[in-house]
N, CA, C and O atoms as a Tripos MOL2 file, in Angstrom:
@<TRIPOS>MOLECULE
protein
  204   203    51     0     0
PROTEIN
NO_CHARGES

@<TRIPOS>ATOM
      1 N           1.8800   -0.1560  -31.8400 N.3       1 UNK1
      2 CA          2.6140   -0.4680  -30.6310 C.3       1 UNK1
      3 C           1.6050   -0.8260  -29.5300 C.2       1 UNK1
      4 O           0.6090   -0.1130  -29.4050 O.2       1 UNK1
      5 N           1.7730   -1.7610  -28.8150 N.am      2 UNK2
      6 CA          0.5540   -2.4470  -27.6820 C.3       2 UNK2
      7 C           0.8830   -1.3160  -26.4610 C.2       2 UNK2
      8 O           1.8050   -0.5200  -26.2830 O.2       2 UNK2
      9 N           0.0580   -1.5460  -25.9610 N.am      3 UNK3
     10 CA          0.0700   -0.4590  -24.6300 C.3       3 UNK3
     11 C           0.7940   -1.5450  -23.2980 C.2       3 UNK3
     12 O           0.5440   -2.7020  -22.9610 O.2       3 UNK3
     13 N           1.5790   -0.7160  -22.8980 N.am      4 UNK4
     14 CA          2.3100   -1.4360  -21.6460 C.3       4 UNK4
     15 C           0.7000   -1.6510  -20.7570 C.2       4 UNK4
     16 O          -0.3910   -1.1140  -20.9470 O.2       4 UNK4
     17 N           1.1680   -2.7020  -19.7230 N.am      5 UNK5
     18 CA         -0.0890   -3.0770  -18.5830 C.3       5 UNK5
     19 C           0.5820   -2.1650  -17.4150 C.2       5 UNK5
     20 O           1.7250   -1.9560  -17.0090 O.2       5 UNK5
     21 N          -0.9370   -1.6680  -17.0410 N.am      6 UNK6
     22 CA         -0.4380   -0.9560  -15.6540 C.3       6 UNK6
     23 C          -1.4150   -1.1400  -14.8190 C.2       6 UNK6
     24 O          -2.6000   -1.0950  -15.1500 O.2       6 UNK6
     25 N          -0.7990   -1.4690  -13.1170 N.am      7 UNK7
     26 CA         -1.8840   -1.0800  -11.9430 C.3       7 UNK7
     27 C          -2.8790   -0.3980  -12.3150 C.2       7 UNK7
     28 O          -2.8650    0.0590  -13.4570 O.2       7 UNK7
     29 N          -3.9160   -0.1720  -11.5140 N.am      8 UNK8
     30 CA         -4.8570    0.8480  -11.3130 C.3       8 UNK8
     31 C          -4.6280    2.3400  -10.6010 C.2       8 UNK8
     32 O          -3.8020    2.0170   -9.7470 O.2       8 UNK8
     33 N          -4.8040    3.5230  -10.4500 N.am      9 UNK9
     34 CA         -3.9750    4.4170   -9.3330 C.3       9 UNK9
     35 C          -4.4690    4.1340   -8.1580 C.2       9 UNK9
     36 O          -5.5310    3.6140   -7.8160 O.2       9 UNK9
     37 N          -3.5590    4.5430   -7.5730 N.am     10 UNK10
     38 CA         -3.9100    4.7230   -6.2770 C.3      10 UNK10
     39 C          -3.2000    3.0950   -5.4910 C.2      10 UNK10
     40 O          -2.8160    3.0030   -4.3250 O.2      10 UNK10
     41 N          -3.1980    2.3200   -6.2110 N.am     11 UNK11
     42 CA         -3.0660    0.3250   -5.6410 C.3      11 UNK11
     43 C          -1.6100    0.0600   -6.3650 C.2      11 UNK11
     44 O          -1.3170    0.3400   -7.5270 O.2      11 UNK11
     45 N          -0.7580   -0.5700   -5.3410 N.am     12 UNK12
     46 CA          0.2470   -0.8940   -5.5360 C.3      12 UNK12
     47 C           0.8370   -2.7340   -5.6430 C.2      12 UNK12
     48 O           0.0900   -3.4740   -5.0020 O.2      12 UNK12
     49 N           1.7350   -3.2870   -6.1750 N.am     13 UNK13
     50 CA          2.0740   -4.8440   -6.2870 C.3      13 UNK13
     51 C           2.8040   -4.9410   -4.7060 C.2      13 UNK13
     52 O           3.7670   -4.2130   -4.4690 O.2      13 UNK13
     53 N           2.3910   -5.6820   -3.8800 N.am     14 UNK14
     54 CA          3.5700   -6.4170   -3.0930 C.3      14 UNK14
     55 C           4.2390   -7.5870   -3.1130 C.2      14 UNK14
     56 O           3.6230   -8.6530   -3.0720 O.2      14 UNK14
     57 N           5.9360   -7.5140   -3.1960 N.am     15 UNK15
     58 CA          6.6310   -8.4080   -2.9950 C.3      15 UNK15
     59 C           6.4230   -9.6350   -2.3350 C.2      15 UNK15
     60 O           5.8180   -9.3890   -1.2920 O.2      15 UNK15
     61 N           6.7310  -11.3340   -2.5030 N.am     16 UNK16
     62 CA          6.5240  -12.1240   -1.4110 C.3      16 UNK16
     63 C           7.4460  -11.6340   -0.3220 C.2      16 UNK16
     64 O           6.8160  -12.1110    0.6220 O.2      16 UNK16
     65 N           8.3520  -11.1040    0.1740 N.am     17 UNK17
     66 CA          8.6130  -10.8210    1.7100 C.3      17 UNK17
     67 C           7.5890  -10.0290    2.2870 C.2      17 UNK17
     68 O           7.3470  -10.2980    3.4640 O.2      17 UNK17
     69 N           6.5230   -8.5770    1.4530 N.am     18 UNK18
     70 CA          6.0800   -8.1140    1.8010 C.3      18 UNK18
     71 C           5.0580   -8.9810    2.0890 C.2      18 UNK18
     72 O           4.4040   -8.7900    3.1140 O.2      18 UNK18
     73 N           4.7690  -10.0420    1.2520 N.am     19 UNK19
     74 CA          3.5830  -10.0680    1.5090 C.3      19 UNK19
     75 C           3.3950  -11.6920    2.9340 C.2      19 UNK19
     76 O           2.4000  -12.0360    3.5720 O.2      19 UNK19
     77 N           4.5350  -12.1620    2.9240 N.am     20 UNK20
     78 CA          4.8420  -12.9410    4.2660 C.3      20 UNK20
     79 C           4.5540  -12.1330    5.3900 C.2      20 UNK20
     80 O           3.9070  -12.5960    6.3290 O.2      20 UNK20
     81 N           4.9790  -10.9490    5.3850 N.am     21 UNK21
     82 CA          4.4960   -9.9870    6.7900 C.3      21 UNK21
     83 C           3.4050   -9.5370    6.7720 C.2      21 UNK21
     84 O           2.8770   -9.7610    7.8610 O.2      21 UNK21
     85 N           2.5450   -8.8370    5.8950 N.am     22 UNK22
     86 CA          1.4820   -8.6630    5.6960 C.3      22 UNK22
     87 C           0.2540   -9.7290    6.1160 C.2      22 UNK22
     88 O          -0.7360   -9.5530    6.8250 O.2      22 UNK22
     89 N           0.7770  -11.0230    5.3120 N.am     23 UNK23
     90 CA         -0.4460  -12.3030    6.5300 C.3      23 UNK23
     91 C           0.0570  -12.8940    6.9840 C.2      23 UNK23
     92 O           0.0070  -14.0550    6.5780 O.2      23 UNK23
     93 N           0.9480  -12.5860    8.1900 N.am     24 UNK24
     94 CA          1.4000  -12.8660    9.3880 C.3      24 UNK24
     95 C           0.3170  -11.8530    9.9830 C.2      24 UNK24
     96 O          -0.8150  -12.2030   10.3180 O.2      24 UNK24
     97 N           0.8930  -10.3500   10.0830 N.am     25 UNK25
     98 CA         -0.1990   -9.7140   11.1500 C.3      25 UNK25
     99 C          -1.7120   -9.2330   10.0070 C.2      25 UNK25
    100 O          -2.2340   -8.1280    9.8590 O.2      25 UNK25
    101 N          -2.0370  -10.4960    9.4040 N.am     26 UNK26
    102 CA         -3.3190  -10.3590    8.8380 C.3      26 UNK26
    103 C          -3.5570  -11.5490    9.6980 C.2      26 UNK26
    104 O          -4.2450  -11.2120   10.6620 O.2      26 UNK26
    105 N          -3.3830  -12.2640    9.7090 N.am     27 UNK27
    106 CA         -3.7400  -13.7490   10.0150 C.3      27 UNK27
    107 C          -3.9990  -13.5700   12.0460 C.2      27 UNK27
    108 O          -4.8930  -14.0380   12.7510 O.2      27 UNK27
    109 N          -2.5970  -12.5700   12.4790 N.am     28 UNK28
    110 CA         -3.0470  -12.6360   13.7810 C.3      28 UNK28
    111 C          -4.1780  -12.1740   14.3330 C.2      28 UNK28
    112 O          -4.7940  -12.5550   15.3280 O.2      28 UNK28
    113 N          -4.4480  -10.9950   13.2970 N.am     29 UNK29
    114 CA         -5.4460  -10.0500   13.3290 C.3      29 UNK29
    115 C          -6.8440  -10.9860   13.7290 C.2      29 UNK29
    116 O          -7.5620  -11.0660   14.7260 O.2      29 UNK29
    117 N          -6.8190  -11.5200   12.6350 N.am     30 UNK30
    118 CA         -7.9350  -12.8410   12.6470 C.3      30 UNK30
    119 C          -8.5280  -13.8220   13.3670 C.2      30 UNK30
    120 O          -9.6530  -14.3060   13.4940 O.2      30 UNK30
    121 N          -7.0050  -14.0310   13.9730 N.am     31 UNK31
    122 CA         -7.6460  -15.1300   15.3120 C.3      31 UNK31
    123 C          -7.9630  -14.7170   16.3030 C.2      31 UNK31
    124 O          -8.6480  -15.2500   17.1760 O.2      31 UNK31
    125 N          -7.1410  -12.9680   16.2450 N.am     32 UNK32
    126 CA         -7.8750  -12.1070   17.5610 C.3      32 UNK32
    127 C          -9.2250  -12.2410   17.3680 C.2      32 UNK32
    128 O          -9.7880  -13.2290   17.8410 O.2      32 UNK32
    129 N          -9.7630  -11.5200   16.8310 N.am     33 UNK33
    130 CA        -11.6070  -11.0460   16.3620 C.3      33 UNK33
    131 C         -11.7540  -12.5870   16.4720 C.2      33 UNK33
    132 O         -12.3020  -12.9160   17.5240 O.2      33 UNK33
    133 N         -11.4340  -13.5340   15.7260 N.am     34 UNK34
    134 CA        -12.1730  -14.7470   15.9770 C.3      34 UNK34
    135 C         -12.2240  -15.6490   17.3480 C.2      34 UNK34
    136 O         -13.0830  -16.5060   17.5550 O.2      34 UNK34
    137 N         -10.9140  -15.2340   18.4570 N.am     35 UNK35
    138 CA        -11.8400  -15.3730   19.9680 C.3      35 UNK35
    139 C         -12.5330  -14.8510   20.2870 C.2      35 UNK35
    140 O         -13.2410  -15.4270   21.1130 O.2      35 UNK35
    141 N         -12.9290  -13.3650   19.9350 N.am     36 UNK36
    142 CA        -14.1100  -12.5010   20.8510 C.3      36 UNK36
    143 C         -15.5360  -13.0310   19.7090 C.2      36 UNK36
    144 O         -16.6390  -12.5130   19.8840 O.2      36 UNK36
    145 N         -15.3680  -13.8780   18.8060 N.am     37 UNK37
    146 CA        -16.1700  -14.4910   17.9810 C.3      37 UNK37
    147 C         -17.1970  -13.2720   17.0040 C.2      37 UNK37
    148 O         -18.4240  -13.2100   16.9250 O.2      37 UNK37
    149 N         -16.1570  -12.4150   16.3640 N.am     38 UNK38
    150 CA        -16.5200  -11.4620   15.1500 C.3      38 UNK38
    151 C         -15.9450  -12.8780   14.3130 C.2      38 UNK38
    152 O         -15.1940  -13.8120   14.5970 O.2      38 UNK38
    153 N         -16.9080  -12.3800   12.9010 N.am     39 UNK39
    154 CA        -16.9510  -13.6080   11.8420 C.3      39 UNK39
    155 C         -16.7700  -12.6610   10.5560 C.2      39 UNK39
    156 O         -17.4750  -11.6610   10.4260 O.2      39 UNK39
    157 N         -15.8350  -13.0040    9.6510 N.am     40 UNK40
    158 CA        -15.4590  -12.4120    8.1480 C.3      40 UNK40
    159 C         -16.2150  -11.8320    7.5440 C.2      40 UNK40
    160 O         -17.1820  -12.5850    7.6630 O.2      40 UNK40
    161 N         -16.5840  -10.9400    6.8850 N.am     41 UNK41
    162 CA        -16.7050  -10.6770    5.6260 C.3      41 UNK41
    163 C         -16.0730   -9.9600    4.7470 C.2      41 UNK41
    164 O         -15.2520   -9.1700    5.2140 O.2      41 UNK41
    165 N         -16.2370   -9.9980    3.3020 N.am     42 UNK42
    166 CA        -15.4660   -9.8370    2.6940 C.3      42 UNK42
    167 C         -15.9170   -8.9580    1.4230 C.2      42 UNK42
    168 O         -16.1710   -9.6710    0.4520 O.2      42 UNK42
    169 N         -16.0980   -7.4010    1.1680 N.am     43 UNK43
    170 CA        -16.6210   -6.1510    0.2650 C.3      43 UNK43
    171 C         -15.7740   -6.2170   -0.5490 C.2      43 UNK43
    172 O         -14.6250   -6.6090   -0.3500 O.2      43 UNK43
    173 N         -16.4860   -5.6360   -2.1290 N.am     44 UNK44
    174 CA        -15.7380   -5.7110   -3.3400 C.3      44 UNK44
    175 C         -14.7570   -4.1320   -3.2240 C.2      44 UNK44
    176 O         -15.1300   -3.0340   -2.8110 O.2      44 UNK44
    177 N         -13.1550   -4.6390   -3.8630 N.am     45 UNK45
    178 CA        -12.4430   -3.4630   -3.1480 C.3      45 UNK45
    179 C         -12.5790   -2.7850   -4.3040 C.2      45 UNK45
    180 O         -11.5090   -2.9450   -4.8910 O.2      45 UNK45
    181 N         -13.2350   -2.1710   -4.9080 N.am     46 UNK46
    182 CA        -13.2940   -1.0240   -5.9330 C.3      46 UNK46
    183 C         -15.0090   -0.8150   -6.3650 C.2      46 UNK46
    184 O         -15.8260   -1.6720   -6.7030 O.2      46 UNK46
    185 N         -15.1310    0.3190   -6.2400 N.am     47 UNK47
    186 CA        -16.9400    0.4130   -6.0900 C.3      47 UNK47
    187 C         -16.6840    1.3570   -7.6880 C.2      47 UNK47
    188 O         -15.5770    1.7700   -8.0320 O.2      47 UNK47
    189 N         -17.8550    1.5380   -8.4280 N.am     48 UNK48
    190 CA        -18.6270    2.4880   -9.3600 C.3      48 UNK48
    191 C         -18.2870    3.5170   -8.8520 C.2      48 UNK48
    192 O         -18.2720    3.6890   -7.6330 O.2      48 UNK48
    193 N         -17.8620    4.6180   -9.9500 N.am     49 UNK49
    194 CA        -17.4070    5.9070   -8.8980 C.3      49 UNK49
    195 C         -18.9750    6.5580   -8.8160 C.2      49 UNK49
    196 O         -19.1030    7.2450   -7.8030 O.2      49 UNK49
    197 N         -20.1250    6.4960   -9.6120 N.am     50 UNK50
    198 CA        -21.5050    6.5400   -9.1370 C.3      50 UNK50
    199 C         -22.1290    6.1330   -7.7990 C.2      50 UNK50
    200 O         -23.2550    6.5620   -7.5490 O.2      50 UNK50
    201 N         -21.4470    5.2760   -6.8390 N.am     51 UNK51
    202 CA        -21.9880    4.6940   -6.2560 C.3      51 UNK51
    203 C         -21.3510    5.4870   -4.9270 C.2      51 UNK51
    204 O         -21.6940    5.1600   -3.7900 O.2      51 UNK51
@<TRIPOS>BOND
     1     1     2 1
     2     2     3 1
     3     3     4 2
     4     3     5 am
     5     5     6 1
     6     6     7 1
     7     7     8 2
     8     7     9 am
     9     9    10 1
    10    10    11 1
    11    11    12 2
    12    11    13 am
    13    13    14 1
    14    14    15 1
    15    15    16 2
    16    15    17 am
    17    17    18 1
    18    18    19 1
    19    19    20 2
    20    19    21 am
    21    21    22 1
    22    22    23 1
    23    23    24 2
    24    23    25 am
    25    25    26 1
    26    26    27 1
    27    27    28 2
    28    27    29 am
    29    29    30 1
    30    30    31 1
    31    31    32 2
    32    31    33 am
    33    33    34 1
    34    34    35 1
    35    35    36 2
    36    35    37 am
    37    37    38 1
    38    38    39 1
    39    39    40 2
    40    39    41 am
    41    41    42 1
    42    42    43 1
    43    43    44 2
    44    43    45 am
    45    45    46 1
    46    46    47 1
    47    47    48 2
    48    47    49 am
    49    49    50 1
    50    50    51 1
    51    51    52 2
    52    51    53 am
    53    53    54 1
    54    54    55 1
    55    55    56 2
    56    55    57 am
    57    57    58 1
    58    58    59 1
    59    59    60 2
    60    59    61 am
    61    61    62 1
    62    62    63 1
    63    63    64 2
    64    63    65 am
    65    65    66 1
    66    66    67 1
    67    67    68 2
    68    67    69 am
    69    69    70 1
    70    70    71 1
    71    71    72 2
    72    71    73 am
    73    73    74 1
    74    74    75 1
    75    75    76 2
    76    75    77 am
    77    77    78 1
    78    78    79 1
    79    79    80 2
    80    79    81 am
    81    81    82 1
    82    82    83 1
    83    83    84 2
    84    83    85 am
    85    85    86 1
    86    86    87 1
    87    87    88 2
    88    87    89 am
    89    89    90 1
    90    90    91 1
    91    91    92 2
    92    91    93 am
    93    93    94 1
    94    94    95 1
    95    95    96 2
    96    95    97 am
    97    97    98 1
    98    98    99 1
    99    99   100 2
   100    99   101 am
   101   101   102 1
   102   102   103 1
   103   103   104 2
   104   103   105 am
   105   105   106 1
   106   106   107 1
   107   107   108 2
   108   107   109 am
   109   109   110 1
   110   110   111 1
   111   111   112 2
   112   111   113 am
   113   113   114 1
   114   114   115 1
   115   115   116 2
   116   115   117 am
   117   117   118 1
   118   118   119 1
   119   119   120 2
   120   119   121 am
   121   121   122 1
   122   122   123 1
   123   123   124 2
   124   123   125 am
   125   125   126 1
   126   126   127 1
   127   127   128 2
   128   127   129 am
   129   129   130 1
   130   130   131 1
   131   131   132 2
   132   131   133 am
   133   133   134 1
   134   134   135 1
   135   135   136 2
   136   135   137 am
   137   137   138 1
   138   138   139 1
   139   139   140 2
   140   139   141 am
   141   141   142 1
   142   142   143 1
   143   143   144 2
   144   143   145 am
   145   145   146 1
   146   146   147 1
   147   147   148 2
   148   147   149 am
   149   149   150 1
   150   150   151 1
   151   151   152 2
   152   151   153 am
   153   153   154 1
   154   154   155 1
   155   155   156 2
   156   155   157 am
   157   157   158 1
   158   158   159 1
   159   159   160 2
   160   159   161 am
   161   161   162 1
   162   162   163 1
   163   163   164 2
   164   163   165 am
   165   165   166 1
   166   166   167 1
   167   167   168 2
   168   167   169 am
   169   169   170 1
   170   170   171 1
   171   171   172 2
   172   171   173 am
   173   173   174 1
   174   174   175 1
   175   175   176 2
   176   175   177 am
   177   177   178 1
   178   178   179 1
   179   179   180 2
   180   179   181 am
   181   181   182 1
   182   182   183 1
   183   183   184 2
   184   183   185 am
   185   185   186 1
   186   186   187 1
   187   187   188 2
   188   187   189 am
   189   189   190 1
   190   190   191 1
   191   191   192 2
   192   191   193 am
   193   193   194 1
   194   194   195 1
   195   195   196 2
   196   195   197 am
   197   197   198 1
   198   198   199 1
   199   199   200 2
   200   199   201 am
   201   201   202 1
   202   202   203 1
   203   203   204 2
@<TRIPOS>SUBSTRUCTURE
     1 UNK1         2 RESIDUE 1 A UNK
     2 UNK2         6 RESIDUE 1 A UNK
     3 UNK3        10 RESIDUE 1 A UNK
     4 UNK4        14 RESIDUE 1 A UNK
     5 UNK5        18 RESIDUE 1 A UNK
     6 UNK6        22 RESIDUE 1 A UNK
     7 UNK7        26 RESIDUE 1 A UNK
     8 UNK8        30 RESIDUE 1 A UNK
     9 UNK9        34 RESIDUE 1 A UNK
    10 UNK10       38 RESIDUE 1 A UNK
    11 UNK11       42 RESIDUE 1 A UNK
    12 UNK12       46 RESIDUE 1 A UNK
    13 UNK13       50 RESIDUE 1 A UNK
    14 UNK14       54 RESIDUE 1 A UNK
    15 UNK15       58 RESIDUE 1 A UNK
    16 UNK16       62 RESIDUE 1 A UNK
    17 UNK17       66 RESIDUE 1 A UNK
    18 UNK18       70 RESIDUE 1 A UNK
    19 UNK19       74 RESIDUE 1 A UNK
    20 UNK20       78 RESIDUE 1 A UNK
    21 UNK21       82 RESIDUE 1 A UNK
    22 UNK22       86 RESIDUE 1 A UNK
    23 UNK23       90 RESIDUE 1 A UNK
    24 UNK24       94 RESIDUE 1 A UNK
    25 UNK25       98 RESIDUE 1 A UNK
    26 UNK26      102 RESIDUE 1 A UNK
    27 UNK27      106 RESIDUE 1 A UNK
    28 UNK28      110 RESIDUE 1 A UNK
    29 UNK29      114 RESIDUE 1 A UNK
    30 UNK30      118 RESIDUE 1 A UNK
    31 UNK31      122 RESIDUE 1 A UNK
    32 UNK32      126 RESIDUE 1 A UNK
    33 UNK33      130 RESIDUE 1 A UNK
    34 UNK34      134 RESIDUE 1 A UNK
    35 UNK35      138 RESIDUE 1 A UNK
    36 UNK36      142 RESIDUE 1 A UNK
    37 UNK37      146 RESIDUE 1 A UNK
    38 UNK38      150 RESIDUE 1 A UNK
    39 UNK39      154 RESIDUE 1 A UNK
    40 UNK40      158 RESIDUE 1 A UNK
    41 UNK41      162 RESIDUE 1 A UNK
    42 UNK42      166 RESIDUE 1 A UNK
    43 UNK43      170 RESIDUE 1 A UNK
    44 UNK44      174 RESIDUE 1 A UNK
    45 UNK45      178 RESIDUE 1 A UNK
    46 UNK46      182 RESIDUE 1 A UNK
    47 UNK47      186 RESIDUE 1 A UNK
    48 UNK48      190 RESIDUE 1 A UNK
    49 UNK49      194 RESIDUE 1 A UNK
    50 UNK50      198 RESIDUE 1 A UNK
    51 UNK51      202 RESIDUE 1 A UNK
C-alpha cells in the first residue's frame, strides 16, 4: 500500500481566497519598506535541525 503524501508539521496549504489576502497585505507590506527604501531578501524557510 503507497503511503498517503503529507505536509510537513507544523506548515499548513492555503486556499486561493486565502491566499488573494495574504498578497494583498504582503504586497502592501512591500511597497511600504520599499519607500523608506529597505530592499528584499529572501532565507531558506526550513533550516537542519543541527543548525
Amino acid at each position: 500500500m503507497a503511503a498517503k503524501p503529507s505536509i510537513p508539521k507544523g506548515t499548513r496549504d492555503f486556499s486561493p481566497v486565502e491566499m488573494a489576502k495574504r498578497n494583498y497585505i504582503f504586497d502592501t507590506i512591500r511597497d511600504v519598506y520599499h519607500l523608506y527604501g529597505f530592499q528584499q531578501i529572501e532565507t531558506p524557510s526550513m533550516e537542519m535541525l543541527s543548525t
